[in-house]
SERO-4910 file (N, C-alpha, C, O; in steps of 0.05 Angstrom, whole numbers):
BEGIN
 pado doro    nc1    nc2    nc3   cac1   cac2   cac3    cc1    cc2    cc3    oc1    oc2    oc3
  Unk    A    435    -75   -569    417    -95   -556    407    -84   -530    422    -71   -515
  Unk    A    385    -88   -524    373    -73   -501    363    -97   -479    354   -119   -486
  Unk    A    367    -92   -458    373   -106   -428    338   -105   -432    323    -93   -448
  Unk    A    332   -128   -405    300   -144   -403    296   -115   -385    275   -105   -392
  Unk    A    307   -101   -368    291    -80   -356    282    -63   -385    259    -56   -389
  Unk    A    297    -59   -398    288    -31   -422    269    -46   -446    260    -31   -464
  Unk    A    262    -77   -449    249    -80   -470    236    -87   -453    220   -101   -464
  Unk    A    230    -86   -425    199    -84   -406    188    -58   -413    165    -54   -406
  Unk    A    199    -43   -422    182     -7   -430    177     -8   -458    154      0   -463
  Unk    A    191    -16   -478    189    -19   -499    158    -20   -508    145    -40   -504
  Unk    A    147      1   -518    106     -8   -535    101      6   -513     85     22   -523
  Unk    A    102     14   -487     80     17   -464     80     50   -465     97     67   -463
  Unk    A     49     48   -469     43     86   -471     56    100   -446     50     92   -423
  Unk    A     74    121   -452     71    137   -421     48    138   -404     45    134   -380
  Unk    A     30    146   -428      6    148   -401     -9    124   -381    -27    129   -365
  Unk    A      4     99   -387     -9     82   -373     25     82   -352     27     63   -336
  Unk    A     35     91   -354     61     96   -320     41    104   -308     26     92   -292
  Unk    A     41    139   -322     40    162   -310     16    163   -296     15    176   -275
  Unk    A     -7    149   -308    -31    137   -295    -25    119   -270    -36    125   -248
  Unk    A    -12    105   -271     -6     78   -242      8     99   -227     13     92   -204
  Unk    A     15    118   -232     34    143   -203     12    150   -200      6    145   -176
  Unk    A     -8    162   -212    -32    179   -194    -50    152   -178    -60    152   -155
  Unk    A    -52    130   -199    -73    106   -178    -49     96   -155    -58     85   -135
  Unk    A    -37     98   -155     -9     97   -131    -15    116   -105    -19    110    -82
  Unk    A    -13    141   -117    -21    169   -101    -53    155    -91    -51    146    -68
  Unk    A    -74    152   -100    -99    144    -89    -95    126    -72   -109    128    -52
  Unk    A    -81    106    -73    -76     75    -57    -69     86    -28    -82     88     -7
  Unk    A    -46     93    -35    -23    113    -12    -41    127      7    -42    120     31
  Unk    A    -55    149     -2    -80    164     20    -91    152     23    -93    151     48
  Unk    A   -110    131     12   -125    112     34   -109     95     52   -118     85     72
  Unk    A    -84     93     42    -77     68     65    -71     90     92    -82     86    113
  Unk    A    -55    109     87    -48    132    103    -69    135    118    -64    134    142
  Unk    A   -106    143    107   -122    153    124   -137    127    135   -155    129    152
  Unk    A   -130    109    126   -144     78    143   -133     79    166   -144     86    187
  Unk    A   -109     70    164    -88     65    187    -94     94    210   -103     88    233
  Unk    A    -90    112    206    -96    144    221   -123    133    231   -117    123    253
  Unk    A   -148    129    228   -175    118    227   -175    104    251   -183    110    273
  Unk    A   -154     71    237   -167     53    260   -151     60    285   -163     66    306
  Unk    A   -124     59    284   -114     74    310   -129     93    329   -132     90    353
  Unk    A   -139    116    310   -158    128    331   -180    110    341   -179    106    365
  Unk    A   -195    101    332   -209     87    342   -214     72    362   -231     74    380
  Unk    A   -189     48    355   -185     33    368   -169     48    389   -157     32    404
  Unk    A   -164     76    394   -155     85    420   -189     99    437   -199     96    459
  Unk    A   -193    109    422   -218    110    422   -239     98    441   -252    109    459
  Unk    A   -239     75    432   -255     50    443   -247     38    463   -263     25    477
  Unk    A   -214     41    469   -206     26    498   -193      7    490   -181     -6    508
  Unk    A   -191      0    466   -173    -27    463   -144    -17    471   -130    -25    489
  Unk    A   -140      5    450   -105      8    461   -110     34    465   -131     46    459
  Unk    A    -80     46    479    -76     65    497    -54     79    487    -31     75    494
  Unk    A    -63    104    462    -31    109    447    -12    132    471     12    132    470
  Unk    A    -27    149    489    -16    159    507      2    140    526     10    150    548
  Unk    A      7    122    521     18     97    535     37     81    516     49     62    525
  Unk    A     39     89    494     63     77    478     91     93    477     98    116    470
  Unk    A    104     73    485    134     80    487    144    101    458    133    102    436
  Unk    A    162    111    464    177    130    430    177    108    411    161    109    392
  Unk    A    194     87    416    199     65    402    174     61    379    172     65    355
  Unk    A    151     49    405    122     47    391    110     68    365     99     60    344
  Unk    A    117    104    377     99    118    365    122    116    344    113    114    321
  Unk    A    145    117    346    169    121    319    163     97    297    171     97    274
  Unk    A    148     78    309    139     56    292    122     63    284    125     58    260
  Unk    A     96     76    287     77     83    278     71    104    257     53    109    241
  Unk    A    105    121    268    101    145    248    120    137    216    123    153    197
  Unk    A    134    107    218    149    101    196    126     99    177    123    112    156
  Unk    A    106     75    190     81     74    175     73     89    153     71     87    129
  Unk    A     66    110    175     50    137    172     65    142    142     57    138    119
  Unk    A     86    151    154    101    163    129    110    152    103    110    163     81
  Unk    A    117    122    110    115    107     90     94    102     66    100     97     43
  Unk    A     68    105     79     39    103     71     42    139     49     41    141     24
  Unk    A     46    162     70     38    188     56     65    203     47     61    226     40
  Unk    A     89    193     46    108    213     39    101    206      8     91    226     -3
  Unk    A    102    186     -9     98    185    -40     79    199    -49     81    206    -72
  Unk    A     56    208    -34     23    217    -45     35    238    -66     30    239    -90
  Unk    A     51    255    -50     42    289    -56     63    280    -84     50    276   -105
  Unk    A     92    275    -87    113    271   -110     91    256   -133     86    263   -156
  Unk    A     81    236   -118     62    223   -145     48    233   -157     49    236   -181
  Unk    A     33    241   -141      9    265   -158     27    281   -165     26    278   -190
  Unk    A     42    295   -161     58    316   -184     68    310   -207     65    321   -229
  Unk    A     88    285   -198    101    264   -227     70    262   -246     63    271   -268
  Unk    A     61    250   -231     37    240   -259     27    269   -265      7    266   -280
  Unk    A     30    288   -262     12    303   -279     41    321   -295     33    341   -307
  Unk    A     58    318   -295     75    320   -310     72    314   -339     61    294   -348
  Unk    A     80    330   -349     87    319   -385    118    312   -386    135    327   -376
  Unk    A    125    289   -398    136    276   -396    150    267   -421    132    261   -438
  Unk    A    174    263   -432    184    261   -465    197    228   -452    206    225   -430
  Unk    A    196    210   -469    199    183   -476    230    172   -459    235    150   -450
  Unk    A    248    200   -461    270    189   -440    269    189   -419    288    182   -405
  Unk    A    242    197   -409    235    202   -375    226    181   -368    225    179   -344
  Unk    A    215    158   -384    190    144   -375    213    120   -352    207    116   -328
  Unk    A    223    114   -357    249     96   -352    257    101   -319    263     84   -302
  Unk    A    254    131   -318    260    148   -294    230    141   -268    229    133   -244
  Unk    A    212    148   -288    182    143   -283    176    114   -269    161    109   -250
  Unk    A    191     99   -286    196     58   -272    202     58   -254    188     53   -234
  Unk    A    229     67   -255    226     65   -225    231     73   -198    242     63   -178
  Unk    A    216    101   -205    209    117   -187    184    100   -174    180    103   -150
  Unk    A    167     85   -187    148     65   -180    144     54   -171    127     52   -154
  Unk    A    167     33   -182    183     14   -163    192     15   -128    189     -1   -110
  Unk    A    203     45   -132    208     54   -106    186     55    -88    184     46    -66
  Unk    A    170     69   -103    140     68    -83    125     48    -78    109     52    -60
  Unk    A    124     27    -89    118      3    -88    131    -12    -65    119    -27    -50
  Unk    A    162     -7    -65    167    -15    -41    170      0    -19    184     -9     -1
  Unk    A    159     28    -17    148     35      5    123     27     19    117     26     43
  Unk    A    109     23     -5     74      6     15     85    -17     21     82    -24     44
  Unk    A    101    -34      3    103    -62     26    112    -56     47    101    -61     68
  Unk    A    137    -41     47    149    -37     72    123    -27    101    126    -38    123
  Unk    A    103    -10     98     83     -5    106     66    -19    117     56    -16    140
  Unk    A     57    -44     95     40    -56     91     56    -84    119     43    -97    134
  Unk    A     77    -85    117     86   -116    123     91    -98    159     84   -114    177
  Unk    A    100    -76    170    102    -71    194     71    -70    207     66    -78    229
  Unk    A     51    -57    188     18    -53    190     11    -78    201      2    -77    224
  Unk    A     12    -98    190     10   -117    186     17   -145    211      5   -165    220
  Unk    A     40   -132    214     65   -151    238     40   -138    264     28   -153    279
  Unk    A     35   -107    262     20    -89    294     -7   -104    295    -17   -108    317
  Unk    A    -16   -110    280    -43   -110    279    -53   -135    280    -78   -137    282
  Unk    A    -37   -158    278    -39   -189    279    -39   -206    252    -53   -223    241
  Unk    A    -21   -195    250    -18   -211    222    -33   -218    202    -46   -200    191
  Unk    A    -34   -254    192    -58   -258    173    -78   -248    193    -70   -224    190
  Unk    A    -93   -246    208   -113   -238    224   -113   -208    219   -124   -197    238
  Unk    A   -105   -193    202   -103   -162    199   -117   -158    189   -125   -176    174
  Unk    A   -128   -136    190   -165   -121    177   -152   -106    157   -167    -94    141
  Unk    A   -115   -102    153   -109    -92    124   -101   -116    101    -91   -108     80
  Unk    A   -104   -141    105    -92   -163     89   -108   -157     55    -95   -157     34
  Unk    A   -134   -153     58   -149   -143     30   -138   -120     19   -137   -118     -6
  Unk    A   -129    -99     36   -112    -78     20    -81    -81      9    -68    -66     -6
  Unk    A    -73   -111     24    -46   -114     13    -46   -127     -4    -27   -128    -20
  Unk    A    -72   -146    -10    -77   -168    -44    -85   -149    -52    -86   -153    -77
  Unk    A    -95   -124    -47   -102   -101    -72    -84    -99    -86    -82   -105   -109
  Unk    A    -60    -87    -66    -37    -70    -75    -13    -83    -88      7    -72    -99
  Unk    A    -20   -112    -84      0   -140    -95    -14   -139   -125      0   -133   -145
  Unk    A    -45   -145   -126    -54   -139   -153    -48   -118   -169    -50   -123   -193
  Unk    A    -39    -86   -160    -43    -71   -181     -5    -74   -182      5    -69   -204
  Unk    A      5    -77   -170     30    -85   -172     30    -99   -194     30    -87   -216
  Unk    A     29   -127   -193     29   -150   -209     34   -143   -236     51   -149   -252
  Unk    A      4   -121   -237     -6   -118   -263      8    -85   -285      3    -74   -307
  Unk    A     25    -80   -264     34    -47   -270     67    -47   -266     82    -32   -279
  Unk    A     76    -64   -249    106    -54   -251    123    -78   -266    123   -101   -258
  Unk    A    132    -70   -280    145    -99   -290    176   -102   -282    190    -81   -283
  Unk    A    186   -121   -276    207   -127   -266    228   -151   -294    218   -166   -312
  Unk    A    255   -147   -288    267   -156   -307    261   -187   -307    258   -198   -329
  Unk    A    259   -201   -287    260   -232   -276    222   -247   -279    215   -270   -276
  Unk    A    208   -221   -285    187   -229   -288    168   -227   -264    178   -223   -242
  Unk    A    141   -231   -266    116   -230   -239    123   -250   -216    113   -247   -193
  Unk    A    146   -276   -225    145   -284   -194    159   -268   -179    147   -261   -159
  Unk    A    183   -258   -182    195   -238   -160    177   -218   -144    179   -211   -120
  Unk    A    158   -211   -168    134   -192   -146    119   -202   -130    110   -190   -111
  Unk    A    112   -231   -136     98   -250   -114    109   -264    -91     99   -268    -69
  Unk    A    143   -277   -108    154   -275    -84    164   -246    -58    163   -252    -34
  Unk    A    170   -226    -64    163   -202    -57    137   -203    -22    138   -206      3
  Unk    A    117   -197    -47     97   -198    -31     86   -220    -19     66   -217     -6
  Unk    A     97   -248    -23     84   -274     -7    107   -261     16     96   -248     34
  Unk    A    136   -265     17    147   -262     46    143   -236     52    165   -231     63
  Unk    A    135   -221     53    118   -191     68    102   -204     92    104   -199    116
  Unk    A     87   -222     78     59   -233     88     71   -256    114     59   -261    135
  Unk    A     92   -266    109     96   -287    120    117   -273    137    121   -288    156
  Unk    A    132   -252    138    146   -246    162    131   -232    176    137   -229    200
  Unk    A    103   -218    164     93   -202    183     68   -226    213     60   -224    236
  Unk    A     68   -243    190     49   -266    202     64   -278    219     56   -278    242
  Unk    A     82   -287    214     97   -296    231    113   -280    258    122   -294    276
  Unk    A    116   -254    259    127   -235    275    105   -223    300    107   -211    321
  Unk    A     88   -232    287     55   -217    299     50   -246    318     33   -243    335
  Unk    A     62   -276    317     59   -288    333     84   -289    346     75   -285    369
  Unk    A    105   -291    348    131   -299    359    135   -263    367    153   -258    383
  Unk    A    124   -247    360    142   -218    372    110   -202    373    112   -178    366
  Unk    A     85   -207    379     70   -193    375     76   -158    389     88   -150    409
  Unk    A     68   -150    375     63   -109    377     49   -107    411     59    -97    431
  Unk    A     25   -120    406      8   -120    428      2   -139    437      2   -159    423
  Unk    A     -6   -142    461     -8   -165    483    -35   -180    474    -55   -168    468
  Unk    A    -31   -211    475    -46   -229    471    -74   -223    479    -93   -231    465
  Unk    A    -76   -213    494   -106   -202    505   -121   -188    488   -143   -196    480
  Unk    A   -107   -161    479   -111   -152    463   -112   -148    441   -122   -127    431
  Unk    A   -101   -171    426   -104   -170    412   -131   -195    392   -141   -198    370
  Unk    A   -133   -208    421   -159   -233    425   -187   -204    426   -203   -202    407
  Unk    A   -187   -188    446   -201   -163    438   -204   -152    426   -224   -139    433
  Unk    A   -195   -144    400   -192   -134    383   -205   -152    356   -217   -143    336
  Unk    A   -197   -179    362   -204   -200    340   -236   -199    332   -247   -199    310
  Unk    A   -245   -199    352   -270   -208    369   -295   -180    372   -320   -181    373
  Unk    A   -271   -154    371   -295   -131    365   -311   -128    340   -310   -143    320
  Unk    A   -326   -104    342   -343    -97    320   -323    -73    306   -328    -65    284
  Unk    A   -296    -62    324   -280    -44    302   -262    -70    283   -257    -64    260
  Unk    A   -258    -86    287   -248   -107    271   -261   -122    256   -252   -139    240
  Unk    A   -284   -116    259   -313   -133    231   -304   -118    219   -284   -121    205
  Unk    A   -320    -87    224   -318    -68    204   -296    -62    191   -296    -60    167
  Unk    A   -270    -57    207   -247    -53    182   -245    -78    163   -244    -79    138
  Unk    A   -246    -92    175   -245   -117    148   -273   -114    126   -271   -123    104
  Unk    A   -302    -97    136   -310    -97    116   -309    -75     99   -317    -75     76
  Unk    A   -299    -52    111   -286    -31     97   -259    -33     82   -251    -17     66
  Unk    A   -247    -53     90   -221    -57     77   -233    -80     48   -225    -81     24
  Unk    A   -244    -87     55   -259   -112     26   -265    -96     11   -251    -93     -9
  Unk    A   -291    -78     16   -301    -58     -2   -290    -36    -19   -295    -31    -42
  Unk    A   -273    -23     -3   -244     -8    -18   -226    -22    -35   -217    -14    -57
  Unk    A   -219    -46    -21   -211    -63    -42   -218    -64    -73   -204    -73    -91
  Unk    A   -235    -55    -74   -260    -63    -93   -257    -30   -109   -246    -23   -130
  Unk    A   -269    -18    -90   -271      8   -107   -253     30   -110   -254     44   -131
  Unk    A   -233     35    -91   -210     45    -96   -190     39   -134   -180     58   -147
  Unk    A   -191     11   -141   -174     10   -163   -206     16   -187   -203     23   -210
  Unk    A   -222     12   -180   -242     15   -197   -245     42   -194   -226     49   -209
  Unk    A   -257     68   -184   -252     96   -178   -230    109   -195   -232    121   -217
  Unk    A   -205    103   -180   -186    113   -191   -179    107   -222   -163    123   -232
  Unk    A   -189     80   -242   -184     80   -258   -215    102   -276   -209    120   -292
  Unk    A   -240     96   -270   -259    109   -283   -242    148   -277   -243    166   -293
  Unk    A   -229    149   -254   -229    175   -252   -204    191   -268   -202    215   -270
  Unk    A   -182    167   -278   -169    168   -299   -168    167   -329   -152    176   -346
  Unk    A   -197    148   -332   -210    162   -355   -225    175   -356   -231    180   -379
  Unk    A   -239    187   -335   -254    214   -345   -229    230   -352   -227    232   -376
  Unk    A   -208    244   -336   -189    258   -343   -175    261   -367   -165    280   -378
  Unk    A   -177    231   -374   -163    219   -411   -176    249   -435   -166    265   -450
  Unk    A   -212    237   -422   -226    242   -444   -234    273   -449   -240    284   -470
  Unk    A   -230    285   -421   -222    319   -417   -200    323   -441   -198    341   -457
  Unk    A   -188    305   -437   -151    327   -445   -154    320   -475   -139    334   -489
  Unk    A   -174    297   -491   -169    293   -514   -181    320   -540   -176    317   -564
***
């Protein structure tokens, strides 16, 4: 008799894992080179002052970082792996793991930057969507929603009661034109990032056939 994690694999082509590790790997570098982006920027511009952040601060910044880009390079390798039917299992949840490296990412990103008020909240209903729809869990899709609803809600909540940055600044920040734009760069990626990476997974299909 086989346990709800192993008849969650049961029918599912390898190649639709091995596919969600490389659209994983795509997710991962953009969140990596967003975050790298607006920081500069927004140091850039005068809002904040990273020559002025404590270790504490930049050691926060670089969990991020790393959080966001340590999976890229393993994913892209895993997925282009050939792979025999006892691996795929391995493949779960190695996924899994990475999955909860962007929340982990996503929910500190999130806590710095002002919470629901964050110009990454569209990249974290991305990343809740391709979740949703790609990793399956023994207990079923609410655990992934519950998951990612309290992400949202400790980071929302932490960004008022413990904000990163001072009220000022972060009223400055609300209020600029680098905070339109990431939110409309973050909408639009939204958008084309899982669309991209899937057309660019089937062009690759239709190469190898």
């Amino acid at each position: 008799m086989t346990s709800d994690a192993d008849s969650n694999l049961e029918g599912v082509p390898p190649e639709e894992i091995f596919s969600y590790l490389e659209m994983q790997a795509h997710c991962g570098f953009f969140g990596f080179s967003f975050t790298l982006v607006w920081f500069f920027l927004a140091h850039r511009l005068r809002f904040i002052n990273l020559l002025s952040f404590t270790d504490t601060d930049l050691l926060l910044l670089l969990v991020i970082l790393l959080f966001f880009g340590a999976p890229i390079y393993p994913l892209g390798w895993w997925a282009r792996r050939k792979f025999n039917k006892n691996e795929i299992n391995a493949a779960r949840n190695f996924l899994r793991l990475c999955s909860v490296s962007c929340i982990v990412s996503f929910t500190l990103l999130m806590w710095v930057t002002g919470g629901a008020g964050s110009p990454f909240v569209s990249l974290f209903v991305m990343t809740f969507t391709l979740t949703l729809s790609k990793v399956k869990t023994p207990k079923g899709p609410q655990v992934i929603l519950l998951i990612f609803l309290c992400s949202f809600l400790i980071s929302s909540f932490f960004a008022k009661s413990h904000p990163f940055f001072s009220d000022d600044t972060l009223k400055e920040l609300s209020h600029s034109n680098l905070n339109y734009f990431a939110l409309l760069v973050g909408g639009i990626f939204s958008f084309i990032i899982p669309t991209g990476s899937t057309l660019y997974l089937k062009h690759k299909a239709a190469k190898q056939k």
